[in-house]
C-alpha atoms as one frame of an Amber mdcrd trajectory, in Angstrom:
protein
  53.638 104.462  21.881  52.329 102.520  18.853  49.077 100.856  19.191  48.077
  97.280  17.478  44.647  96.924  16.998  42.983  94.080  18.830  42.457  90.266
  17.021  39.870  88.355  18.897  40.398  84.893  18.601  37.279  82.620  20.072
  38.570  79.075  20.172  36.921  76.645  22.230  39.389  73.675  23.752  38.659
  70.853  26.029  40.676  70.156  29.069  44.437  69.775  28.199  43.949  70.791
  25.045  46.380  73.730  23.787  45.946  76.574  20.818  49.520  78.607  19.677
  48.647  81.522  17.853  51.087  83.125  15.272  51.416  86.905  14.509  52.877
  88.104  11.483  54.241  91.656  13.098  51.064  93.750  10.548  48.923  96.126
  11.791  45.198  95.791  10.483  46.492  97.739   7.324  48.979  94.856   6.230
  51.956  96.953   7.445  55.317  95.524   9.281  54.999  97.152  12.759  58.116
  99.305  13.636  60.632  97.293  16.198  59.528  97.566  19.795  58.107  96.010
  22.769  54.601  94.278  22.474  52.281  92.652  25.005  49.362  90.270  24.219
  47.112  89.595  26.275  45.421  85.562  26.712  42.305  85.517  28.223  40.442
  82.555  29.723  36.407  82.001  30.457  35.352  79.187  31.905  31.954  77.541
  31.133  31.868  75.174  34.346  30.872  77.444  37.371  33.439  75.113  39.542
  36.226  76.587  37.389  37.585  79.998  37.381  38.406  82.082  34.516  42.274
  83.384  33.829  43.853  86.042  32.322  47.881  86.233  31.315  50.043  88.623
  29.636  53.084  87.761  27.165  55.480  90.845  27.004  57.584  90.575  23.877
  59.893  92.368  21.552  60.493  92.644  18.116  64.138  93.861  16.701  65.007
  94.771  13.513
């Protein structure tokens, strides 16, 4: 198993807005990562106590 490290990514969007992140397959060293499957995960906090916070994951994979 081959491990990314993390990117935190704080962004704060009003409702309906959207955010697309782009990764450029490097690990933290500036190296291509070998083929494989991936998974990010997306996590959502709410700041209104009437609205609850989500969490996805994106499962992906990268071919040579």
């Amino acid at each position: 198993m081959y491990s990314v490290a993390a990117a935190q990514v704080t962004t704060e969007l009003e409702p309906g807005a959207s955010r697309t992140l782009t990764w450029n397959q490097e690990d933290g060293n500036g190296n291509n990562v070998p083929a494989g499957g991936y998974i990010a995960t997306v996590q959502g906090i709410s700041s209104s106590p009437s609205t609850r916070s989500v969490s996805a994951q994106v499962n992906f994979e990268i071919t040579e």
